[in-house]
TORKOL-684057 format. One record per residue: residue number from 1; x, y, z of N, C-alpha, C in turn. Coordinates in nm, 4 decimals, decimal comma. Example, Ala and Ser with C-alpha at 12.3 -4.5 7.8 and 13.67 -1.06 7.14 Angstrom:
   pos        npx        npy        npz       capx       capy       capz        cpx        cpy        cpz
     1     1,3190    -0,5690     0,7800     1,2300    -0,4500     0,7800     1,3200    -0,3300     0,7800
     2     1,2850    -0,2250     0,7080     1,3670    -0,1060     0,7140     1,2900     0,0030     0,7870
end
This chain:
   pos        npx        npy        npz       capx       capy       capz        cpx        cpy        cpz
     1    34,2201    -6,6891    15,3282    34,1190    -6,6375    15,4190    34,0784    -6,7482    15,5155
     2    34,0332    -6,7043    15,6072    34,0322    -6,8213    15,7285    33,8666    -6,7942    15,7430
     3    33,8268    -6,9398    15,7491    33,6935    -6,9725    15,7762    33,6592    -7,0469    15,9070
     4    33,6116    -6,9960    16,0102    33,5855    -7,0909    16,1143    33,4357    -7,0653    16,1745
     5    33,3850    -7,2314    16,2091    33,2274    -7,2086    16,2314    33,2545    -7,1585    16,3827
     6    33,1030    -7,1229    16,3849    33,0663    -7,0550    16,5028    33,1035    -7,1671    16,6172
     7    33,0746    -7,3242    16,6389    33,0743    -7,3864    16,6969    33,2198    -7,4271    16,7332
     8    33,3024    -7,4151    16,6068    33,4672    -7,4044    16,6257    33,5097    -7,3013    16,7405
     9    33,4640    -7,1646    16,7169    33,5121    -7,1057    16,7907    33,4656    -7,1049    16,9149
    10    33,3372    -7,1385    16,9509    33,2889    -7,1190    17,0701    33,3602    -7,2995    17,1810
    11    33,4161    -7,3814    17,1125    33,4909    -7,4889    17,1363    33,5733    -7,4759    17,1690
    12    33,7246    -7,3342    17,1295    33,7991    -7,2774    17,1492    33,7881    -7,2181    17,2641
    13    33,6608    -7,1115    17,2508    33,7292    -7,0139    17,4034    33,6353    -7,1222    17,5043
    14    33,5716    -7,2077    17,5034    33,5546    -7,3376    17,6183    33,6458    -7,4034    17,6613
    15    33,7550    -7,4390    17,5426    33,8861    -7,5083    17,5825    33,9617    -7,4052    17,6874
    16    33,9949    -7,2640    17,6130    34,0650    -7,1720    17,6315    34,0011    -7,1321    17,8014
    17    33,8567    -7,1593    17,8478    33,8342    -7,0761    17,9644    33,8833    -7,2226    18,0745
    18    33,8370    -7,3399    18,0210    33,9056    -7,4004    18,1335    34,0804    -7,4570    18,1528
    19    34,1152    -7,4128    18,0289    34,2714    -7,4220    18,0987    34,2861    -7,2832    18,1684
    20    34,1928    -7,1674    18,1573    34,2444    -7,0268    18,2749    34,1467    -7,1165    18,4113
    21    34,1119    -7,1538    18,4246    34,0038    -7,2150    18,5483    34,1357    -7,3300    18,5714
    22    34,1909    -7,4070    18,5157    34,3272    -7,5190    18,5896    34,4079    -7,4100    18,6347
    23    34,4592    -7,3012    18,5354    34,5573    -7,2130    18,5935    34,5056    -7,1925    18,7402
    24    34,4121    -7,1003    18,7156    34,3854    -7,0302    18,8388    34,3548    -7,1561    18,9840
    25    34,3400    -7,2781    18,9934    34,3300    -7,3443    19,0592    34,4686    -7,4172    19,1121
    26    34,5227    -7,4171    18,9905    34,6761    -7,4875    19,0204    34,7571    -7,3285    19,1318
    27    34,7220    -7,2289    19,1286    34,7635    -7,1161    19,2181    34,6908    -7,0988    19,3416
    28    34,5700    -7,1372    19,3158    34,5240    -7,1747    19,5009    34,5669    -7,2868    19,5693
    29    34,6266    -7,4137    19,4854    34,6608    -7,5343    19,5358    34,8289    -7,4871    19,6201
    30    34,8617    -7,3799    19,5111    35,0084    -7,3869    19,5663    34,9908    -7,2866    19,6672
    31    34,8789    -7,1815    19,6712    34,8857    -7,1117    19,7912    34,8298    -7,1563    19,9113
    32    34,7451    -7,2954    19,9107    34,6996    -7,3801    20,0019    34,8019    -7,4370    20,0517
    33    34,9223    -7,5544    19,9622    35,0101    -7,6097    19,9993    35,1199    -7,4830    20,1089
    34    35,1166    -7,4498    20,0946    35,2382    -7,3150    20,1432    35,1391    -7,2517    20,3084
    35    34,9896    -7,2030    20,2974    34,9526    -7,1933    20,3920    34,9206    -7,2823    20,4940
    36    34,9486    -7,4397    20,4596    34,9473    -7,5295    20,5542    35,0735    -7,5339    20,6211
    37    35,1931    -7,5308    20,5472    35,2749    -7,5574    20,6024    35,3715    -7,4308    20,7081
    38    35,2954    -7,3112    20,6956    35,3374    -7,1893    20,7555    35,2155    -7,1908    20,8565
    39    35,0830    -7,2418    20,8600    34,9596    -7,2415    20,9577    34,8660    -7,1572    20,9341
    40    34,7738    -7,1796    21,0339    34,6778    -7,1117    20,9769    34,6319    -6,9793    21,0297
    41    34,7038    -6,8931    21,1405    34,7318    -6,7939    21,1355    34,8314    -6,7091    21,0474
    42    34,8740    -6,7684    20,9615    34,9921    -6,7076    20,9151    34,9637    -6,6223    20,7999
    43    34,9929    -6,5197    20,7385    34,9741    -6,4413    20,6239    34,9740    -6,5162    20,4918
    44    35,0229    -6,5962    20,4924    35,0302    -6,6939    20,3964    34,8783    -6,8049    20,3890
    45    34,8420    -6,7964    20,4752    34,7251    -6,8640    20,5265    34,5978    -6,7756    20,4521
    46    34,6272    -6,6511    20,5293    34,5087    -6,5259    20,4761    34,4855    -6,4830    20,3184
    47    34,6526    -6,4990    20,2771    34,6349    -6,4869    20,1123    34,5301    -6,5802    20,0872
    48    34,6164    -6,7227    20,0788    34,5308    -6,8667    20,0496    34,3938    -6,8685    20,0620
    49    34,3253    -6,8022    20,1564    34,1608    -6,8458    20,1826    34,1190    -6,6871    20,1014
    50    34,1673    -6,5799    20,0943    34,1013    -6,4842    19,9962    34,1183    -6,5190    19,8873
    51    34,2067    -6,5401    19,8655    34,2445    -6,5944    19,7101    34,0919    -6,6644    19,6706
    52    34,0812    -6,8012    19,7512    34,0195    -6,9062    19,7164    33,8602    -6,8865    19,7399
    53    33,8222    -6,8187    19,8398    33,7126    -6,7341    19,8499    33,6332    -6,6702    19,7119
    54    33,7763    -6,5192    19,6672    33,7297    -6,4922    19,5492    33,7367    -6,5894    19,4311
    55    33,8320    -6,6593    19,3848    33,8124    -6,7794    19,2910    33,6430    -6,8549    19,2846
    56    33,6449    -6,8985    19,4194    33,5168    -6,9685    19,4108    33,4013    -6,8909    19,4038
    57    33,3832    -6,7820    19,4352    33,3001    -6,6782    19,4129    33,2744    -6,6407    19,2841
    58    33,3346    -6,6503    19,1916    33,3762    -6,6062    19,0592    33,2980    -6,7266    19,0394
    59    33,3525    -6,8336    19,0280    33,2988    -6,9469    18,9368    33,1709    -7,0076    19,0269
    60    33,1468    -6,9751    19,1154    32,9379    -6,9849    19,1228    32,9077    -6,8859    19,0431
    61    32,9329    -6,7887    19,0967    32,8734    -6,6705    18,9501    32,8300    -6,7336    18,8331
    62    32,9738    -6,7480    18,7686    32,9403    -6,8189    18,6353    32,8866    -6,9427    18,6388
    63    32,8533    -7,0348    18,6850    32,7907    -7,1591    18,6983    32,6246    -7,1169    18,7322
    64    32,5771    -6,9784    18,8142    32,4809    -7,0105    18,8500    32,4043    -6,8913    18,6915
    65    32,4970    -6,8368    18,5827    32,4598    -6,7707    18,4974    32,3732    -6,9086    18,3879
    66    32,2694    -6,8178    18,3724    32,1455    -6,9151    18,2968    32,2076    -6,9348    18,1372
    67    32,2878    -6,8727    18,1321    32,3903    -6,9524    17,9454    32,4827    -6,9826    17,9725
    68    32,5410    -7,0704    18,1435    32,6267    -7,1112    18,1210    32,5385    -7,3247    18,0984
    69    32,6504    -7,3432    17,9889    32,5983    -7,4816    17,8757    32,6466    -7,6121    17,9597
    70    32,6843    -7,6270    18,1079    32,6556    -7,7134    18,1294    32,5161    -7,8090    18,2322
    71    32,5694    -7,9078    18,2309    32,3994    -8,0065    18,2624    32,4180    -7,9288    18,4090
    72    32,2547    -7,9611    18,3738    32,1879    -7,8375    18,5589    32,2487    -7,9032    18,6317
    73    32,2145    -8,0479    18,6377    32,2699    -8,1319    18,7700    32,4400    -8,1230    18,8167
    74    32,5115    -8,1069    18,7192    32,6497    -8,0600    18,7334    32,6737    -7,9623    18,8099
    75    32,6488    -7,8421    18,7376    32,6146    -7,7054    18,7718    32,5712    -7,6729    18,9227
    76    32,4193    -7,7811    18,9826    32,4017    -7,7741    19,1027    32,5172    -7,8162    19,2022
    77    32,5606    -7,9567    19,0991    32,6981    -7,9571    19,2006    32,8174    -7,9026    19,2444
    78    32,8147    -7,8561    19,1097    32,9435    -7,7812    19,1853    32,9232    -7,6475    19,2578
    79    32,8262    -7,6052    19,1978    32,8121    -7,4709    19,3042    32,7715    -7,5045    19,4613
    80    32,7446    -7,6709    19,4969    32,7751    -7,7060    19,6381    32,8883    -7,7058    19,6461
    81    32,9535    -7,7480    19,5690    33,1140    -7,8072    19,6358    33,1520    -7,6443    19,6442
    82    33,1593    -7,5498    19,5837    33,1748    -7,4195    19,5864    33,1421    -7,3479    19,7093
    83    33,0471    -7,3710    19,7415    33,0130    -7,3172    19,8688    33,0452    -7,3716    19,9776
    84    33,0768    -7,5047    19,9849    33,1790    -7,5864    20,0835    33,3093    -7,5134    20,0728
    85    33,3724    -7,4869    19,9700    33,5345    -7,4433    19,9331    33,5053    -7,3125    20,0482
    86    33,3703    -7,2141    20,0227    33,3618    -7,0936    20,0682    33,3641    -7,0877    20,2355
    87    33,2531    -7,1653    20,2537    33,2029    -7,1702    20,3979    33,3462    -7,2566    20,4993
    88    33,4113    -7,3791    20,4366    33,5672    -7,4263    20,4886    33,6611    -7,2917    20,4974
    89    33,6861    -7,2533    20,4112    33,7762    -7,1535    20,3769    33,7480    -7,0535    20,5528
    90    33,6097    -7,0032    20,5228    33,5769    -6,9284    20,6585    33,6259    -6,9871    20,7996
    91    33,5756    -7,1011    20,7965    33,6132    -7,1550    20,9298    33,7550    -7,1344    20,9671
    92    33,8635    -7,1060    20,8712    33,9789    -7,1286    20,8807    34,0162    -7,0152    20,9752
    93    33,9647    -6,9047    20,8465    33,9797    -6,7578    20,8863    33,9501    -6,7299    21,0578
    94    33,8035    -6,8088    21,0723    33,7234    -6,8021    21,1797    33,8062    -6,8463    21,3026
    95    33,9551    -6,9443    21,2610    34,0215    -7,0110    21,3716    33,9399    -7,1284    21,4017
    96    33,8347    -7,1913    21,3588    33,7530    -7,2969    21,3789    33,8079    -7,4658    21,3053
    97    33,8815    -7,4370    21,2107    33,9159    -7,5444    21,1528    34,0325    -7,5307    21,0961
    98    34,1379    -7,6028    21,0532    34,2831    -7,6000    21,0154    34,2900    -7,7002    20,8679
    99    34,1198    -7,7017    20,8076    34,1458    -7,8378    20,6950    34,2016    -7,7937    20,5903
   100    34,2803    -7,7690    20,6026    34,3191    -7,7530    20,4517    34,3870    -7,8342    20,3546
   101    34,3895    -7,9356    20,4216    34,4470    -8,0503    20,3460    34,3259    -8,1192    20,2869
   102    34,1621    -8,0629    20,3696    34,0183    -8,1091    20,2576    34,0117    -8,0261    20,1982
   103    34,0326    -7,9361    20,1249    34,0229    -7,7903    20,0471    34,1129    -7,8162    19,9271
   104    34,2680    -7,8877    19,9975    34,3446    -7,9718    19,8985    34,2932    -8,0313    19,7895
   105    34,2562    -8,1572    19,8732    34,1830    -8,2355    19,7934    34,0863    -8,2145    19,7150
   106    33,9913    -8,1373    19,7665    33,8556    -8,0795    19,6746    33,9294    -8,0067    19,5721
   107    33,9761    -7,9556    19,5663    34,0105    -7,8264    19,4472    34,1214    -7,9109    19,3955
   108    34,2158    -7,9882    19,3987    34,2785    -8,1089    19,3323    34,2033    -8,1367    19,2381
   109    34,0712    -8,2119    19,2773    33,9348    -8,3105    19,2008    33,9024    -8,2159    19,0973
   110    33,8506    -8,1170    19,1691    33,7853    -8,0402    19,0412    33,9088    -7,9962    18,9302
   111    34,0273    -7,9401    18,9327    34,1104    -7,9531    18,8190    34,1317    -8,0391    18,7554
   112    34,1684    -8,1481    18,8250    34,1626    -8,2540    18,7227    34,0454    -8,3076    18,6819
   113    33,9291    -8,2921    18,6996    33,8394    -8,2877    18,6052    33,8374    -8,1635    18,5161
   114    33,8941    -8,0855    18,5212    33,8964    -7,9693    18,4111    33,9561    -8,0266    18,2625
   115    33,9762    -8,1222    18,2504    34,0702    -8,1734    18,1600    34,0047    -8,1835    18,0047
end
């Protein structure tokens, strides 16, 4: 019979939610890498910033949910950097900016801090 504490398991699906949070980031990186190099009108472009839009949308959600267990000050941060990912992302759409090589980088950082 298998015995596991509550704190075991809740350690598990914490491990388990941020390797789906690397997944899902390592697939905006590659749909970023691909919409730079096709531009930023390009359909490939439009996937990339919805994609990354809803991604980051998703995870303020959960960051700004009152049981999610990490430190506030974290939490505040990243739901800035989140809303940078959001509001960049727009400009793109908007034809205002082409960074996506800072969108790169940002969402790079935060996976590998997922670790």
């Amino acid at each position: 019979m298998y015995c596991f504490s509550y704190a075991e398991i809740l350690g598990d699906s914490g491990a388990e939610g941020r390797q789906e949070e690397r997944l899902a980031l390592d697939h905006a990186l590659e749909l970023l890498s691909t919409a730079r190099e096709k531009g930023p009108t390009s359909p490939e472009a439009a996937q990339a910033v919805l994609y990354l839009q809803k991604l980051w949308g998703f995870l303020i959600r959960d960051l700004s949910d009152p049981n999610n267990e990490l430190a506030d000050a974290l939490r505040a941060n990243l739901i800035s950097i989140g809303l940078w990912v959001i509001k960049e992302a727009d400009e793109i759409v908007q034809a205002r900016s082409t960074n996506f090589a800072g969108l790169i980088d940002v969402n790079k950082t935060i996976r590998d801090g997922l670790a």
